[in-house]
C-alpha positions in Angstrom: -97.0 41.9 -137.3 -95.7 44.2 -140.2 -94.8 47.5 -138.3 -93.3 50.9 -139.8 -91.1 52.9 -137.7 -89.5 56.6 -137.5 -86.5 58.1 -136.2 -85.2 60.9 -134.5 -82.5 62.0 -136.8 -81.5 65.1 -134.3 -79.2 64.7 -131.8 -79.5 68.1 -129.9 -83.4 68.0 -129.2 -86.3 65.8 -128.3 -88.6 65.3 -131.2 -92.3 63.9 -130.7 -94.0 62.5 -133.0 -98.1 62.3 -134.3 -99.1 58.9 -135.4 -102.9 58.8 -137.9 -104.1 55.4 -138.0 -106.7 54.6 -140.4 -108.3 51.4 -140.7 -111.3 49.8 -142.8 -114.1 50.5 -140.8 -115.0 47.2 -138.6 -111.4 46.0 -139.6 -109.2 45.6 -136.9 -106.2 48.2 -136.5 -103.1 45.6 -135.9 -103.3 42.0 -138.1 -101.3 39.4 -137.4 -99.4 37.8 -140.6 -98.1 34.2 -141.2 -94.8 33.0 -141.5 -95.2 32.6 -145.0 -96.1 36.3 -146.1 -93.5 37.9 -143.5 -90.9 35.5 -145.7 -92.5 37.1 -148.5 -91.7 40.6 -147.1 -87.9 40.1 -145.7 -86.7 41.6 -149.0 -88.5 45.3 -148.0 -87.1 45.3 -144.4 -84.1 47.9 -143.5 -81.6 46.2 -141.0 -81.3 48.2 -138.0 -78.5 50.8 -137.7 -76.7 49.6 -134.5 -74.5 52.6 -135.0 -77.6 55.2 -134.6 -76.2 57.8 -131.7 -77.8 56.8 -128.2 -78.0 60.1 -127.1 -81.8 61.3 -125.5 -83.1 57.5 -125.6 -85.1 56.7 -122.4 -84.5 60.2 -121.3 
């Protein structure tokens, strides 16, 4: 599954976010990809930041 994510770039507040989905009508919302086009993708992926501030996560 190709997913998009977002961040909370503040550390002194909770931020909430609103997610619009929009989808061919009859289509459905989440498609599974094969191996072969998520190789074809690796080039647009950002490596996660493992130095990202933990603070307000699971709070």
């Amino acid at each position: 599954v190709i997913h998009y994510s977002d961040g909370n770039n503040r550390d002194d507040m909770r931020c909430r976010f609103t997610v619009t989905m929009l989808c061919v009508p009859g289509k459905p919302m989440v498609a599974l990809v094969d191996d072969e086009e998520l190789a074809a993708r690796k080039h647009l992926r950002v490596p996660a930041d493992t130095t990202a501030p933990k603070t307000l996560v699971g709070e």
